[in-house]
MISEKOL-208848 format. One line per field, with one value per residue (C-alpha): x negated, y negated, z negated. Coordinates in steps of 0.1 Angstrom, whole numbers, plus 5000, padded with zeros to 4 digits. Layout:
// residues N
xx: X, ...
yy: Y, ...
zz: Z, ...
//
This chain:
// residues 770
xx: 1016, 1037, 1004, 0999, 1038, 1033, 1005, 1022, 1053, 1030, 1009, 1044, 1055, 1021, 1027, 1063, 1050, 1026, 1050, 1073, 1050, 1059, 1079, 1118, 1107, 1113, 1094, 1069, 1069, 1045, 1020, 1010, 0975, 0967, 0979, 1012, 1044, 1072, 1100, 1123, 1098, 1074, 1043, 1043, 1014, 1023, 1024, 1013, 0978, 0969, 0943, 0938, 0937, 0961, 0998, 1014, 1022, 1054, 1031, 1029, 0993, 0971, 0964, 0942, 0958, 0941, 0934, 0900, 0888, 0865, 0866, 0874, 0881, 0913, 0921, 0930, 0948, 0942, 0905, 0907, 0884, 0875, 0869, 0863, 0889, 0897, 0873, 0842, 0832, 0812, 0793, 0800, 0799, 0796, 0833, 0838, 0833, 0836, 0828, 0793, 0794, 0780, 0775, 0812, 0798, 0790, 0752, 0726, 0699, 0666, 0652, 0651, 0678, 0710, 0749, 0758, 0784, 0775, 0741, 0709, 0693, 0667, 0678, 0668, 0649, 0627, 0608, 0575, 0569, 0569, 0592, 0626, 0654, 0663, 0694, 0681, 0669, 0637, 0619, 0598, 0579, 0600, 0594, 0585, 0552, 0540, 0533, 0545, 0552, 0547, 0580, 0576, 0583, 0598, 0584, 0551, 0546, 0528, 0532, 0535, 0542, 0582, 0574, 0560, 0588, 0605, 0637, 0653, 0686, 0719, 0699, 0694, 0665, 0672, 0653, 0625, 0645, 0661, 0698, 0720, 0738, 0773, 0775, 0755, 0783, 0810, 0805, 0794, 0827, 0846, 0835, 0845, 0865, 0880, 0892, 0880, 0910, 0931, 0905, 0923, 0906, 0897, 0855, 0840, 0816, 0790, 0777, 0741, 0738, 0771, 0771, 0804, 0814, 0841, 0849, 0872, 0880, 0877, 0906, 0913, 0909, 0946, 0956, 0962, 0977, 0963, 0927, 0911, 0903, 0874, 0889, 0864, 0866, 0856, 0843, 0836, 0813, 0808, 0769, 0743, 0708, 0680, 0702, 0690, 0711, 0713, 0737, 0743, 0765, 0771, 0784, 0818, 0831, 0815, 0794, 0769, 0778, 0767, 0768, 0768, 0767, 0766, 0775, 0816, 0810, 0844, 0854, 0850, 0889, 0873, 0869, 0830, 0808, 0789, 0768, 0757, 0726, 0735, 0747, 0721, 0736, 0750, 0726, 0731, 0717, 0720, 0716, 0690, 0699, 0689, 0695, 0719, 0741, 0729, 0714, 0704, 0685, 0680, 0691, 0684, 0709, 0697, 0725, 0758, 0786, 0811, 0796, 0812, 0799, 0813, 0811, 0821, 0801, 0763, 0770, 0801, 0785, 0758, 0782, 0761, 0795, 0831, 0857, 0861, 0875, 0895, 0915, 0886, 0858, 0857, 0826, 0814, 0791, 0776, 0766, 0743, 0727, 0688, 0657, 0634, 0605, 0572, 0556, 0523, 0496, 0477, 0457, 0458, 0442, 0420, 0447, 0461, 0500, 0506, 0532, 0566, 0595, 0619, 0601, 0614, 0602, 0566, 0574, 0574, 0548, 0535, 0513, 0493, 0468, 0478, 0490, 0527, 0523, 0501, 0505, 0493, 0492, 0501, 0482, 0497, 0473, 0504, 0537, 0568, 0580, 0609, 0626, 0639, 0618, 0616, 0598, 0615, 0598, 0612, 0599, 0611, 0631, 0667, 0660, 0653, 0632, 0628, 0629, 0606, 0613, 0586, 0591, 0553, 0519, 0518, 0539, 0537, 0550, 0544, 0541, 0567, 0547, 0510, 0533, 0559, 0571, 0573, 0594, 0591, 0623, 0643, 0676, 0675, 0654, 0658, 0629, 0592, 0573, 0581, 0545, 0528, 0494, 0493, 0460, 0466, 0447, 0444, 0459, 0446, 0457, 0432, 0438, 0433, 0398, 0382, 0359, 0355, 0318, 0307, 0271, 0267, 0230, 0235, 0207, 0191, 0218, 0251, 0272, 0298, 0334, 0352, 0388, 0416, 0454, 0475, 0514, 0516, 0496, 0475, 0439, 0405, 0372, 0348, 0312, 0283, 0252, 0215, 0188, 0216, 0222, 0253, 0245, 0286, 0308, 0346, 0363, 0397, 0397, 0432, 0451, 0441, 0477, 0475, 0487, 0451, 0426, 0393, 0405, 0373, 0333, 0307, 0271, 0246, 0212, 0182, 0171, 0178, 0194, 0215, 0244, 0270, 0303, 0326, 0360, 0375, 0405, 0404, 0439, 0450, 0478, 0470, 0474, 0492, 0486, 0453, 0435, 0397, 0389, 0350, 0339, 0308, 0300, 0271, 0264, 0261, 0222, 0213, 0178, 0150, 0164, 0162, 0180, 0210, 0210, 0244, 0255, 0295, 0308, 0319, 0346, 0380, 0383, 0419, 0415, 0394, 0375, 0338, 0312, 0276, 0251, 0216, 0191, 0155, 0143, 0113, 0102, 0101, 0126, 0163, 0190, 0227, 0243, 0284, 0315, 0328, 0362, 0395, 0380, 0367, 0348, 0325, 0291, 0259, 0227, 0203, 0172, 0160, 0156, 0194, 0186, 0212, 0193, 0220, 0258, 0287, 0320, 0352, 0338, 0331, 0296, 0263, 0237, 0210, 0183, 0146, 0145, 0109, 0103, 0118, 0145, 0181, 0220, 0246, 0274, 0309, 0339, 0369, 0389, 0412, 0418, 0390, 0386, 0360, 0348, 0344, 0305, 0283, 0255, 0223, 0208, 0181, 0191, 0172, 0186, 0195, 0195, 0205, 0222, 0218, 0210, 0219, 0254, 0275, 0312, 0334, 0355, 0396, 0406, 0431, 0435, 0456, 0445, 0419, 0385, 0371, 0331, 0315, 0278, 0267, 0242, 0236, 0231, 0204, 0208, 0185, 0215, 0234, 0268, 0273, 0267, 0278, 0283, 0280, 0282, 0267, 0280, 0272, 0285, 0269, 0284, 0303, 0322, 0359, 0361, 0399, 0401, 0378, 0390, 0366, 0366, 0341, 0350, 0330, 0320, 0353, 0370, 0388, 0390, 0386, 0396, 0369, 0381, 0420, 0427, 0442, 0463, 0438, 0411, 0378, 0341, 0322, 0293, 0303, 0277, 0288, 0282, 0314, 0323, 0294, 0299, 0332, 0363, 0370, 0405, 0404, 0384, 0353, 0355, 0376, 0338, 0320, 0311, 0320, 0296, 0273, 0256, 0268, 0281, 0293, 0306, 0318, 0343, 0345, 0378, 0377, 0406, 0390, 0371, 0346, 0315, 0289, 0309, 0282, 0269, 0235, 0233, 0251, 0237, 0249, 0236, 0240, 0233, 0224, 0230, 0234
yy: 9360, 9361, 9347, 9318, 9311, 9313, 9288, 9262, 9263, 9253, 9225, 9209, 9210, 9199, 9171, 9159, 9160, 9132, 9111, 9110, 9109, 9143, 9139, 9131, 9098, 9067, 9062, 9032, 9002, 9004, 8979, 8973, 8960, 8932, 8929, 8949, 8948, 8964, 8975, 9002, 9015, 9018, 8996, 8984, 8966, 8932, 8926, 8892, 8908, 8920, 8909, 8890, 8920, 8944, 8954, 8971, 9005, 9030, 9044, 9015, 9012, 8981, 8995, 8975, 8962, 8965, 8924, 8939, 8958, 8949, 8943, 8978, 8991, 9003, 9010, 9049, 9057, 9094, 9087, 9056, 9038, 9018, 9041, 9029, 9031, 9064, 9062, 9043, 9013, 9020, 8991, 8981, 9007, 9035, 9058, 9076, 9114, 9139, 9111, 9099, 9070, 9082, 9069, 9059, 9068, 9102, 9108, 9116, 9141, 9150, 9180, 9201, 9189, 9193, 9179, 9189, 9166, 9137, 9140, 9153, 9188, 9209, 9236, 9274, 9278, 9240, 9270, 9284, 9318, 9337, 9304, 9304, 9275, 9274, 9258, 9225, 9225, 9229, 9259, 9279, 9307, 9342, 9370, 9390, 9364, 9380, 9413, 9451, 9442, 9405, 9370, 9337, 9321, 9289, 9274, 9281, 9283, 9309, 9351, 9367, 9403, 9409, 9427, 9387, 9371, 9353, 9344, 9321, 9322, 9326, 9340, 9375, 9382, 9398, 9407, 9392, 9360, 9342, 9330, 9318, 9352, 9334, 9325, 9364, 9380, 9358, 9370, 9408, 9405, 9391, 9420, 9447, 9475, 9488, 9487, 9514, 9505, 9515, 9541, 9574, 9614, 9620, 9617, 9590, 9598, 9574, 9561, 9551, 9518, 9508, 9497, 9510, 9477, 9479, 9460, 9470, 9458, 9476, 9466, 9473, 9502, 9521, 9540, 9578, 9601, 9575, 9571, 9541, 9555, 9533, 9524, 9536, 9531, 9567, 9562, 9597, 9607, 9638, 9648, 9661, 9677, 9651, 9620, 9587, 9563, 9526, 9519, 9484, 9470, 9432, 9418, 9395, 9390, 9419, 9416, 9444, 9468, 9501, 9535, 9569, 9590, 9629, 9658, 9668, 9703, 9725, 9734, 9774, 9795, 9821, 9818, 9811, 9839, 9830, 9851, 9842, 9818, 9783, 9769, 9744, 9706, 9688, 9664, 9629, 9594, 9563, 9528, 9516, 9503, 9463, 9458, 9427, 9412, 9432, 9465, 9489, 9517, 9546, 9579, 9613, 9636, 9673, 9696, 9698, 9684, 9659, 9634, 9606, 9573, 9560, 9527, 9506, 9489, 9509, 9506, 9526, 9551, 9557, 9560, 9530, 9513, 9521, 9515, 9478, 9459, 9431, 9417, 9394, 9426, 9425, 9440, 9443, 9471, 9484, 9521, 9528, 9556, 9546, 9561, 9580, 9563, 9575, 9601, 9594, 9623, 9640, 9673, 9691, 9701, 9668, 9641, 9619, 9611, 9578, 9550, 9539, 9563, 9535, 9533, 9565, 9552, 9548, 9581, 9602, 9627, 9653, 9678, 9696, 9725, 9747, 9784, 9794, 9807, 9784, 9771, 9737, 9721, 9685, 9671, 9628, 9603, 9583, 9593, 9579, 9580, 9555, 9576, 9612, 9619, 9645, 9661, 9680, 9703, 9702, 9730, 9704, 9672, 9689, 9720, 9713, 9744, 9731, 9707, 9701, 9683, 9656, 9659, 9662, 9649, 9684, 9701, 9731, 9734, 9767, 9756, 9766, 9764, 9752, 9722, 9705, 9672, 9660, 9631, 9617, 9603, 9596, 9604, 9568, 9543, 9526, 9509, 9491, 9525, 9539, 9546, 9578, 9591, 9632, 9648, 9685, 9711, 9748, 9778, 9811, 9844, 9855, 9893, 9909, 9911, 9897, 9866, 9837, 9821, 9793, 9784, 9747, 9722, 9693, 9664, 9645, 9621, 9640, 9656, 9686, 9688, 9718, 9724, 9746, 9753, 9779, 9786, 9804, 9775, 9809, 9796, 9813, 9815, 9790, 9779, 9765, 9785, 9773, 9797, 9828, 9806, 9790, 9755, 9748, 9772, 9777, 9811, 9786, 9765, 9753, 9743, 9702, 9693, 9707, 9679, 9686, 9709, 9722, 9710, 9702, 9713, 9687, 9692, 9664, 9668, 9648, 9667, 9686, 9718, 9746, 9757, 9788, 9777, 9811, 9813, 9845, 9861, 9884, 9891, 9925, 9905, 9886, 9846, 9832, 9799, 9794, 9761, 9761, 9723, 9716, 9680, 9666, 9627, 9607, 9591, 9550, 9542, 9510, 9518, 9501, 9483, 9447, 9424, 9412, 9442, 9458, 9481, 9488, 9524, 9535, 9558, 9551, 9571, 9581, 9591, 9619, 9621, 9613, 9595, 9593, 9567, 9567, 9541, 9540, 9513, 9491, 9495, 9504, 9479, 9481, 9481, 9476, 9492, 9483, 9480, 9448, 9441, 9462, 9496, 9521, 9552, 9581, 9577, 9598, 9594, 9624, 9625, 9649, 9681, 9674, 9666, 9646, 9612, 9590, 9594, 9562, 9566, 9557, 9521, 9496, 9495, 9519, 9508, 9528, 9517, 9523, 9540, 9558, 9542, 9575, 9589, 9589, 9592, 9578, 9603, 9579, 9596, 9574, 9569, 9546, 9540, 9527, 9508, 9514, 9482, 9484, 9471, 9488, 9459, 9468, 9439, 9435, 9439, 9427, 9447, 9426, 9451, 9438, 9452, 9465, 9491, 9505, 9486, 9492, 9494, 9473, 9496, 9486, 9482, 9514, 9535, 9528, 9492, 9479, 9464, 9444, 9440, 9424, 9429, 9400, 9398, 9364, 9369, 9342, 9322, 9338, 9365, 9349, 9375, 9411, 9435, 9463, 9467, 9493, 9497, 9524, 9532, 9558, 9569, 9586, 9621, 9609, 9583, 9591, 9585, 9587, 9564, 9537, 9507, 9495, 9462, 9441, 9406, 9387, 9352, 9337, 9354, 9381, 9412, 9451, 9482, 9506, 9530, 9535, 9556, 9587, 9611, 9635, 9634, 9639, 9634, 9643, 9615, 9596, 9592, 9578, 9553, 9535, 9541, 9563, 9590, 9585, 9561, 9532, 9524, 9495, 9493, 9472, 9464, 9439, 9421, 9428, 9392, 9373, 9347, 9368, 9338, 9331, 9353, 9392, 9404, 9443, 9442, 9478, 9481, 9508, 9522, 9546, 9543, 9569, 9550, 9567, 9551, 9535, 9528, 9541, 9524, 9502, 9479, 9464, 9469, 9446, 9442, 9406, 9398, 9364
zz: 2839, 2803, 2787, 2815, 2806, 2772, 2773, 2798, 2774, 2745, 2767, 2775, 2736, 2727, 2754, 2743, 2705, 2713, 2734, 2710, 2676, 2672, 2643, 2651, 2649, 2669, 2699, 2694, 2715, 2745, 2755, 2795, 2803, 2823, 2855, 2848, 2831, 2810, 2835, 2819, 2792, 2824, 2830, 2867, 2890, 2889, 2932, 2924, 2912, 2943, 2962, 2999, 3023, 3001, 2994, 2970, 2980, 2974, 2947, 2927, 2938, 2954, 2997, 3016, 3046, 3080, 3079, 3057, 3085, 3110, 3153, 3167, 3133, 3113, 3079, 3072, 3045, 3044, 3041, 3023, 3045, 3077, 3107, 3140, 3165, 3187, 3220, 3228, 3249, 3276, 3295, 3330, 3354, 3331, 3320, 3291, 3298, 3267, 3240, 3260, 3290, 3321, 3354, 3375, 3402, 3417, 3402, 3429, 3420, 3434, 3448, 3418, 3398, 3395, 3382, 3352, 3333, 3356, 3348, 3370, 3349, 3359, 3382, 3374, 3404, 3393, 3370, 3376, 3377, 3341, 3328, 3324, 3315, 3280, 3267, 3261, 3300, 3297, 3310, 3284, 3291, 3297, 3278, 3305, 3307, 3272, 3266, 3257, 3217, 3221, 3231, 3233, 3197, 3203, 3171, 3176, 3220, 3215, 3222, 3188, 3181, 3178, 3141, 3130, 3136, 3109, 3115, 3085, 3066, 3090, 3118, 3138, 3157, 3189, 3214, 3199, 3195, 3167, 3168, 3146, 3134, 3134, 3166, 3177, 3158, 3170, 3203, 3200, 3186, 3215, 3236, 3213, 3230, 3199, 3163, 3137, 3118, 3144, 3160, 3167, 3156, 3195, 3200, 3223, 3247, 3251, 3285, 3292, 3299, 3279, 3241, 3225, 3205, 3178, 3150, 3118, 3080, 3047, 3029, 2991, 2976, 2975, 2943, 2949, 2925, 2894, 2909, 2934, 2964, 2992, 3027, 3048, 3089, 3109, 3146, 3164, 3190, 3206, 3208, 3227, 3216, 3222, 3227, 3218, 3201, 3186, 3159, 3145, 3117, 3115, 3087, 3094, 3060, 3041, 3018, 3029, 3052, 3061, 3076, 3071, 3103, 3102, 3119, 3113, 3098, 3099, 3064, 3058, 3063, 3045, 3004, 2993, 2988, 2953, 2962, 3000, 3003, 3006, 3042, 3052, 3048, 3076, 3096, 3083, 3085, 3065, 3065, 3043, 3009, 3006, 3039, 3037, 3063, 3093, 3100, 3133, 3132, 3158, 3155, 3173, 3179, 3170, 3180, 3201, 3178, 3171, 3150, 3125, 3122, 3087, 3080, 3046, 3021, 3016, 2978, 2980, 3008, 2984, 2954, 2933, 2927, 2922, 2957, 2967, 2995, 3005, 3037, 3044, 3047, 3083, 3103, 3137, 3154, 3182, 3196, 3223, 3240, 3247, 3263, 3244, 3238, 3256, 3230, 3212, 3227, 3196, 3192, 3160, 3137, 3143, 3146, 3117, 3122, 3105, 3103, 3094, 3084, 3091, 3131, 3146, 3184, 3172, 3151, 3184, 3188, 3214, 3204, 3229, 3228, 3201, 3205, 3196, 3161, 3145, 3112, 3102, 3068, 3063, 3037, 3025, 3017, 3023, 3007, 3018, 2978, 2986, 3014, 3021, 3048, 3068, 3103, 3133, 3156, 3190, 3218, 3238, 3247, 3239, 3215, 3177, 3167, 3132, 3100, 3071, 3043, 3029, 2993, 2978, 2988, 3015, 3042, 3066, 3104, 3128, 3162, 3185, 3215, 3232, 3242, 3217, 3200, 3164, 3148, 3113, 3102, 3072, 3059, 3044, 3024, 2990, 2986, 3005, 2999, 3032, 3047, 3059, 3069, 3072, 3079, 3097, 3091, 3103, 3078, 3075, 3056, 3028, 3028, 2985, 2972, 3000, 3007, 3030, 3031, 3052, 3057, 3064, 3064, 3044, 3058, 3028, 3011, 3021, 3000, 3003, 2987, 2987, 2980, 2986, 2990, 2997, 2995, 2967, 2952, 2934, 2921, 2935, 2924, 2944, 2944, 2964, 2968, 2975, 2983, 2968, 2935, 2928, 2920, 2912, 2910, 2890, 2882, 2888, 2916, 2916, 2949, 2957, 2949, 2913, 2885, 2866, 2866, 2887, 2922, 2943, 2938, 2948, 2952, 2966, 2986, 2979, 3010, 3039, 3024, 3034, 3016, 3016, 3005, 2994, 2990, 2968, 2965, 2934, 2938, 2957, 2974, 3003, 3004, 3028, 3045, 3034, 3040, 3030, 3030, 3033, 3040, 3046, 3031, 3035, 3003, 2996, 3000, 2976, 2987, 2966, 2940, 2927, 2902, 2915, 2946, 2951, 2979, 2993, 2980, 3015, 3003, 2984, 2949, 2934, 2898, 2894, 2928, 2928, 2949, 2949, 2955, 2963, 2944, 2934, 2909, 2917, 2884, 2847, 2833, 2819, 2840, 2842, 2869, 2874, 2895, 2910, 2902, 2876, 2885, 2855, 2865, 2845, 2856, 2854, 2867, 2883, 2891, 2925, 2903, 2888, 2852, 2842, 2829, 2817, 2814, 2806, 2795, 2814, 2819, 2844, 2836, 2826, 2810, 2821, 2804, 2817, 2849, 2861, 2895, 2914, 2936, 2917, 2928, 2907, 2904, 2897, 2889, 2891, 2865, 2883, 2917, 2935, 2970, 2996, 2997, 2957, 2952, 2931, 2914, 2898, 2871, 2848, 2812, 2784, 2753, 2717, 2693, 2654, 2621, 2587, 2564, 2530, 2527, 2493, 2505, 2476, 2462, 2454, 2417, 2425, 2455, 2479, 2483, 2506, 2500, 2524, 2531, 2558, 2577, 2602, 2626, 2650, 2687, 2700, 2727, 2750, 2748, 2777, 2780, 2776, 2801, 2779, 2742, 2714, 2680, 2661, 2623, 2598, 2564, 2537, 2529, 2501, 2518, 2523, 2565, 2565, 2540, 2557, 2580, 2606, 2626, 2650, 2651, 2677, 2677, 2689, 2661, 2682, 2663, 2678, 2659, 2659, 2633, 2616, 2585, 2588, 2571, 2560, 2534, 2549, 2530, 2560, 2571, 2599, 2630, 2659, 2686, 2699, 2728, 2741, 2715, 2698, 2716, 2696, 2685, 2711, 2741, 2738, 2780, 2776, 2761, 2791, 2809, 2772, 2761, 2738, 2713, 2681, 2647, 2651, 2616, 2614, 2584, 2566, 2543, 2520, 2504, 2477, 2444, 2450, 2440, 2462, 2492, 2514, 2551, 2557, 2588, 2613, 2642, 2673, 2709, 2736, 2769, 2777, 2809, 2830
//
């Protein structure tokens, strides 16, 4: 406030300065414009000037008089403007009701029909079956005419699903219908019951049937003892195991509110032991973050108790910003006991549970079948990474045997009973990433030193994946047998959820072929919760193979899994075999008595080169995440093949500076684009590697590091093939699909003055493809 003083005081002095030429002078004669004259050192509007139709006001100011106005108008002087005058004219026979001209006399209406503001509107009963009024009098089809999941969307007159509704800005669906949220908060507020801010410490009990509604403000933050402290509003409830409930939070002023409700947990009388385990945290449910103006979410209550409902802003709950408030924060919410939703049925272990953390009524499960005892594994091929998520076992509808955290890729439940109910819920959410799919499967307990063996017939083009896990996540050694010989085998096969490492075996049949899969503990403690995965695939089949053939993979690939697919050439020509699309795997090739034929490096294609007119499965590793519709194409490749030999590299005046000399070769035309590309380069012995620079430019100029400098001095001769033998600096895929034709130049810079420096060989290989 001093500054704002401070700065008026100086605007006034700054003022009077200018009016009086700011230098004790005296104060120079004024001249008045047209239309005005002097009148006491004041220029005044000359009444004379104004115009037919206006007056001179108080103000010194022209005002239009109403003689400018037009028939049934009048001048207003707030507004500055014509505006017609108050009340209509209605025509013969017709009075002025409510601002509209209706009828004078009573209005008759026909069967059907009925008064409404002197005017005949359909009456409810004029609907058909399955139609209802809506509120411009028309009927439109009820929801109870769509069905379970679907209502009637105005916009479209059509039965949608409720979860594609899209209401737009300033509205609420509800009840599969959307309405303007100001008026839908407006009145959920008019039936409120009660005020949080003035809500007492006694617990509510809720009655079916009967939404508690309450409303409340978060007001500034108060200063206590030097620090700002958040107003938060505190609704309790008292609770009972296996209730249902619906809370909502309506925004009335705030800018995004939310809730925190949790069971009220007595603070201890007794000091802490340090030493005692750590009391289990109190039950507790949030609104989701990002969730805007409104929010609901259903809630399930897991023990007796008296339970607090919290509500304030969710960035203050959640401790993302500091305390804030103000007189205009209101809010307006709703609690609701609810029926439990009818349980999905599933059998474990051969079930998948999969959906929406943020759905608990499509999150209810029954499992049936099972004995009391048990244990199942859980392993994600959906994680829920942006919720706390968890699962409770229930023996039954009131009695909460049991919660597991989902915090990983796997968790583990003992079954309380042949009969019992899951439900997948979260604490809260932050984020989109709220997805699950869990695959069960049984557990077993490996006793020390002993063995599990499975023997299982593969049918010609299936293969077999083994893995395992246990809970003391302990490797074993593994292998699959033929005929008593282990065709794959690891001393280490670590648990499937291991960051790296041996964690599945793989073995492929050309034909039908029985295998023993073993399992070994070498360890004289016992492992418990043991699941032995074995799974059985049937492999892609490409069958005979033509130019331009391609087949579907089948199976989705995360980094690191492999597939197989089955192909046989028509005949002895060179081929290019190569996934559609971003995705990079390894690839070999294997003929039917497993000799590895051809291998390619972490690329989208292999060039495979000629291919005997036989049986062979393409083993792909993924080195990126792969899709199951991913296609796998096989095309002809007709091989350019140029370079040169015996180059002299120029050597610098002085070491330490480069040299640059350059090697072209001209792709032809015939050479439509590259399939795949590679350059092979070799050095004689005398030639300093680690002091040599490579580079392929191609024909548009663009340049690719094959080879850096490095620190070290080495003499050593250089022979390698990039990629296939040796990675390039830069990745040569980024070529695959270019326009092959035209100049390729490999520019060698040498930064030594050894004078036997020199390049055998170098030449480039391409694919040509169309």
């Amino acid at each position: 406030m001093r500054t704002l003083t401070k700065l008026s005081a100086l605007a006034i002095l700054a003022a009077s300065a200018i009016a009086c030429g700011g230098d004790g002078g005296e104060v120079e004669q004024r001249e008045c414009g047209p239309g005005t004259y002097l009148v006491d050192g004041q220029c005044e509007v000359d009444e004379s000037n104004c115009g037919e139709g206006s007056v001179l006001n108080d103000e010194g100011q022209c005002e239009p008089t109403g003689e400018i106005c037009g028939e049934n108008t009048t001048y207003d002087a707030g507004e500055g403007r014509c505006v017609p005058n108050i009340g209509i004219q209605c025509a013969e026979g017709t009075i002025e009701v409510d601002g509209e001209c209706v009828p004078e006399d009573a209005v008759e209406c026909a069967e059907g029909t009925v008064v409404a503001n002197n005017q005949c509107v359909p009456a409810d009963d004029v609907c058909g079956d399955g139609t209802e009024p809506d509120s411009q009098d028309r009927c439109r089809p009820s929801d109870a005419a769509c069905g379970d999941g679907t209502s009637f969307d105005v916009a479209t007159r059509t039965c949608v699903p409720t979860s594609q509704l899209s209401c737009g800005a300033g509205t609420i669906q509800i009840e599969g219908t959307c309405l303007l949220r100001a008026g839908v908060v407006a009145d959920l507020a008019a039936t409120a019951t009660l005020n949080l801010d003035e809500a007492g410490e006694t617990p509510v009990d809720l009655v079916s049937g009967e939404a508690l509604v309450f409303t409340g403000n978060i007001d500034a933050p108060e200063v206590v003892e030097g620090e700002y402290v958040q107003d938060l509003d505190t609704l309790l409830i008292n609770g009972t195991p296996g209730q249902w409930i619906r809370v909502a939070i309506h925004a009335d002023g705030m800018p995004e509110p939310g809730f925190v409700f949790m069971e009220e947990v007595a603070e201890p009388v007794e000091p802490v032991d340090p030493e005692a385990e750590e009391p289990p945290a109190p039950f507790s449910r949030t609104s989701d973050a990002g969730a805007g103006l409104d929010f609901s979410r259903e809630i399930v209550i897991p023990t007796e108790g008296v339970y607090a409902l919290n509500v304030g802003p969710i960035a203050q709950l959640l401790e993302l910003a500091g305390p804030a408030g103000d007189e205009d924060w209101g809010y307006v919410g709703s609690i609701e006991l609810i029926d439990a939703p009818t349980p999905t049925a599933v059998e474990f272990p051969q079930d998948t549970i999969s959906g929406d953390v943020r759905d608990l009524t499509e999150n209810f499960y029954e499992v049936s079948g099972v004995t009391a005892g048990d244990q199942f594994v859980f392993f994600l091929d959906q994680v829920p990474s942006d919720a706390q998520a968890e699962v409770q076992i229930w023996t039954d509808a009131t009695t909460l045997a049991e919660t597991v955290a989902i915090d990983g890729g796997v968790f583990i439940l003992d079954a309380p009973a042949e009969n019992f109910f899951l439900l997948v819920d979260r604490v809260y959410a932050d984020g989109p990433a709220t997805a699950y799919s869990a695959q069960p499967n049984s557990s077993q307990t490996l006793d020390g030193e002993a063995t599990i063996t499975e023997t299982i017939t593969l049918a010609a083009g299936e293969y077999i994946t083994i893995s395992q896990w246990n809970g003391d996540e302990a490797n074993l050694n593994a292998s699959i047998s033929v005929a008593g010989e282990a065709v794959v085998e690891s001393s280490a096969l670590r648990p499937r959820t291991a960051a790296s490492g041996t964690r599945a075996l793989q073995w492929f049949a050309f034909e039908e072929t029985e295998v023993t899969v073993t399992f070994e503990n070498t360890s004289e403690d016992a492992l418990e919760g043991l699941v032995a995965g074995i799974n059985v695939r049937v492999a892609a089949n490409a069958g005979e193979v033509s130019d331009g053939d391609s087949v579907e993979l089948g199976n989705a690939l995360q980094a690191g899994q492999t597939a197989y697919v089955m192909f046989e050439p028509a005949e002895l020509i060179n081929w290019v075999i190569a996934l559609d699309g971003e995705a990079t795997a390894e690839f070999e090739i294997l003929d039917s008595a497993y000799n590895s034929i051809v291998t390619g490096s972490n690329s989208s294609t292999l060039r495979a080169g000629e291919l005997e007119p036989a049986a062979y499965v393409l083993v792909i590793t993924a080195t990126s995440e792969i899709a199951a519709s991913t296609e796998v194409s096989f095309a002809l490749s007709t091989l350019f093949q140029a370079g040169e030999t015996d180059i002299s590299l120029n050597l610098p005046a002085s070491s330490g500076t480069f040299e640059p000399t350059e090697s072209t070769v001209t792709v032809p035309q015939s050479c439509a684009r590259v399939g795949s590309i590679e350059v092979y380069f070799s050095t004689t012995s005398g030639t300093y590697q680690d002091d040599l620079r490579v580079t392929l430019i191609d024909p548009r100029g663009d340049e690719y590091r094959l080879l850096n400098v490095a620190t070290s001095v080495n003499s050593s001769a250089l022979d390698v093939t990039f990629p296939t033998t040796r990675e390039p600096v830069e990745s040569l895929t980024p070529l695959h699909g270019t326009e092959a034709p035209g100049d390729w130049t490999l520019l060698m810079e040498y930064e030594w003055t050894n004078a036997s420096a020199g390049v055998p060989e170098w030449y480039l290989l391409i694919d040509c493809v169309e």
